[in-house]
Every structure is written in structure tokens, then in C-alpha cells.
N, C-alpha and C positions, 0 to 999 in steps of 0.2 A: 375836539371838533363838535359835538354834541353839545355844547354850553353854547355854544355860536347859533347852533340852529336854532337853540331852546329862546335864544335870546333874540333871534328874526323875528320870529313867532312872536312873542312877548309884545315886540315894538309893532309890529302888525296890528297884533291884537288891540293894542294900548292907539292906535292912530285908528283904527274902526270906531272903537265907543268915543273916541272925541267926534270924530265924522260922525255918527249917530246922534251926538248931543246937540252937535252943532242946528246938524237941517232937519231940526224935529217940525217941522211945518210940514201942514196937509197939505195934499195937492189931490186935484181930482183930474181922475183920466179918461181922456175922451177922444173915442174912437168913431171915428165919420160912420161905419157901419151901426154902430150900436145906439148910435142916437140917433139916428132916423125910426128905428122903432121903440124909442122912448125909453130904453134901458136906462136906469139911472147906476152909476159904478159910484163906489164908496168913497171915501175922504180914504188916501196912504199915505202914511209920512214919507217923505222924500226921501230920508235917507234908506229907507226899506225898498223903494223903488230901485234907487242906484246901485245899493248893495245884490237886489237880486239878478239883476242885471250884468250885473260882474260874474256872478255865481253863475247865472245862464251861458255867458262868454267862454269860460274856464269849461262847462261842461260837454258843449258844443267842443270847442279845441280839444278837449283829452277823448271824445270821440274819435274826433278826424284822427287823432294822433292815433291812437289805440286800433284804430281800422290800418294805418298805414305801416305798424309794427306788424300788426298778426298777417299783412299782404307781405312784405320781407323774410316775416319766416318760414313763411310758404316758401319764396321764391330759393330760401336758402338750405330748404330741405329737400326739394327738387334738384339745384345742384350737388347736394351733396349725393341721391343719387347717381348719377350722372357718373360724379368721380369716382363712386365705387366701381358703376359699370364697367367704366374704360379702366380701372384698375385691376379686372378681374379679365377682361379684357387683355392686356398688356400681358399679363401674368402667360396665359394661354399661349402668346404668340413666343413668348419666354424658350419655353418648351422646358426643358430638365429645371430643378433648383440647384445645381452645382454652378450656375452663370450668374448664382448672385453673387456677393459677398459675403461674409458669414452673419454680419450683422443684421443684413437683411432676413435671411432663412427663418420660414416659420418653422415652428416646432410641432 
């Protein structure tokens, strides 16, 4: 399974530097705020633009993603208090351990 990824990767890799070879043409970027005070921005090759842009996309998502895991595990270690409460709980209202079963019984 490992030769598979190694090998996504690979083709990945290998379809970037052809897209890189391909749009190697300058482009200049121009921002309605920045040219009204006369900022001149530099010649980028295009494909350094797209590329970063992707990389921006990805970074922004594994954000969002990465904020809505650590909110999940929050909410799933609040319940798991919870379940111990009412399990400590439950036990209490139990009264003796001879009403469990033997499998049950702590030791």
C-alpha cells in the first residue's frame, strides 16, 4: 500500500513541473488599491501564482478542518464525562455489588 502512495506522489509531482514548465510566462498583478498609489508589483510567473494559490486553499481547509476536529473532541470528552457521572451514578442507586453479575464486579 505504501508503493501506491509513494507512486500518487510521484505523479503529482511529475504533473506540477510539467504545469510549471508549461506557464512559465510573466504576469503582473494588479490590485485597484495598490495602483492608485502608484505601487508598481513585480513580473510572477504564472505558474508560481496558481501553484500558490492552491497551497493557500489547502492551508485555509486543513485549518477549518483542524479547528472542527479539536471542537469534536471537545464535545466528545465532555460526553464522556457525562457517562462516567451517570455511571457512578447508576452504581450508587445499585446499592450492594452482589445485584451484579460476577463479570461485572469490580475487584
Amino acid at each position: 500500500m505504501k508503493w501506491v502512495k509513494t507512486l500518487f506522489w510521484m505523479i503529482i509531482f511529475f504533473l506540477a513541473i510539467h504545469f510549471s514548465i508549461q506557464n512559465r510566462d510573466e504576469v503582473t498583478l494588479r490590485y485597484s488599491f495598490l495602483n492608485a498609489g502608484g505601487v508598481e508589483l513585480p513580473h510572477v510567473p504564472l505558474f508560481l501564482i496558481i501553484l500558490c494559490s492552491i497551497f493557500l486553499g489547502l492551508l485555509i481547509g486543513g485549518i477549518g478542518d483542524l479547528y472542527g476536529r479539536l471542537k469534536l473532541k471537545k464535545g466528545l470528552r465532555q460526553s464522556q464525562k457525562i457517562i462516567e457521572k451517570l455511571e457512578r451514578e447508576i452504581q450508587s442507586l445499585r446499592g450492594p455489588i452482589m445485584d451484579q453479575p460476577s463479570f461485572l464486579k469490580e475487584e
